[in-house]
C-alpha positions as CSV (number, residue, x, y, z in Angstrom):
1,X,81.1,31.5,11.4
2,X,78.4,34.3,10.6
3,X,74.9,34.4,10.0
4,X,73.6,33.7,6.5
5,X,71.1,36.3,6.1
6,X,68.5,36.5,3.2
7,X,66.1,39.5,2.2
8,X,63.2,38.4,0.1
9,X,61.6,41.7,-1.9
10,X,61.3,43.1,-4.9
11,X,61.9,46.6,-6.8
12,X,59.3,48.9,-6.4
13,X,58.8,47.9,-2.7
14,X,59.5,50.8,0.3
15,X,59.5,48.2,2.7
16,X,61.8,46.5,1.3
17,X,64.0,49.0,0.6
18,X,63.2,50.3,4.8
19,X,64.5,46.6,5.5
20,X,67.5,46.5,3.1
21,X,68.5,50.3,4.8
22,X,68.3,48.1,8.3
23,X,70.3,45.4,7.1
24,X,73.3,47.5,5.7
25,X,73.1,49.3,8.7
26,X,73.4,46.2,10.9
27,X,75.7,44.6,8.5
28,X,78.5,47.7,9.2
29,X,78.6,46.6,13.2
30,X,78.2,43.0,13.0
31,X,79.6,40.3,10.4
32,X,77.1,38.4,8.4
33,X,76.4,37.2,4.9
34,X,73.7,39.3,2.8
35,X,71.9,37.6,0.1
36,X,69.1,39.7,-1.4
37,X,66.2,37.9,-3.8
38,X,64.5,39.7,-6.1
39,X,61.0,37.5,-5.8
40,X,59.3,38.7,-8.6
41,X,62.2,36.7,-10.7
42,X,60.5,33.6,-9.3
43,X,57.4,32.0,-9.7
44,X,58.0,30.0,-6.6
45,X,59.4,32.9,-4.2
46,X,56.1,35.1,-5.5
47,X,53.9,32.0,-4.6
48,X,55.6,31.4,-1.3
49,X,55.5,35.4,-0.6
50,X,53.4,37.3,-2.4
51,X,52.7,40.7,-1.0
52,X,54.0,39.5,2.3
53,X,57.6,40.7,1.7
54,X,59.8,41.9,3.1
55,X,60.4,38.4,4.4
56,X,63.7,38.0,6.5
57,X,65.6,34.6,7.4
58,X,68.9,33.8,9.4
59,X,70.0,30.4,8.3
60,X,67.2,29.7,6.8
61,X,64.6,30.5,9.7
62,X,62.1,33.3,8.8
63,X,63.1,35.9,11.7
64,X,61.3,39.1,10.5
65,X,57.6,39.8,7.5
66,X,57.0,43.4,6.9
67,X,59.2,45.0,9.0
68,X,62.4,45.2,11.1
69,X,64.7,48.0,13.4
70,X,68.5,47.4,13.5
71,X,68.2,46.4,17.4
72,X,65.3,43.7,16.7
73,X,68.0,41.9,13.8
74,X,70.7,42.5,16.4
75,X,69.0,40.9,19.2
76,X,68.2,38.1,16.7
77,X,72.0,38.0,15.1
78,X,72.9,37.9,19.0
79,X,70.7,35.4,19.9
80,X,71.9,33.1,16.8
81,X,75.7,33.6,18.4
82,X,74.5,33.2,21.6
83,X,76.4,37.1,22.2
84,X,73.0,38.5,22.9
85,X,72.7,41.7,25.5
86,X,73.1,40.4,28.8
């Protein structure tokens, strides 16, 4: 089973869009579900995250805020499988 993966950002954001880059990247290599939320759609999400975006959760566990490289969410991913680096 893989990873359920969420990006919270919004448009306008170049983190966000850094992290999303990351994410594809990753998402090539390894299997895992992408859902991407556009907070400022939400009341809620922008309450929960204002300016703090981009947030990043695997199954619902916030794993990365601000910022992300493709071997910190692999090492995470890996961790989740327990296929880490050994």
């Amino acid at each position: 089973m893989s990873a359920k993966v969420v990006l919270y950002s919004k448009p306008g954001c170049h983190l966000c869009d850094d992290a999303h880059a990351v994410l594809d990247e990753v998402q090539r290599e390894l299997p895992f579900e992408l859902d991407v939320r556009d907070i400022s759609k939400s009341r809620k999400l922008i309450e929960a995250y204002g300016l703090d975006i981009p947030v990043v959760t695997i199954d619902g566990v916030e794993a990365f805020r601000h910022r992300l490289t493709a071997d910190q969410l692999r090492a995470a991913l890996g961790a989740r499988t327990g296929s880490g680096p050994e």
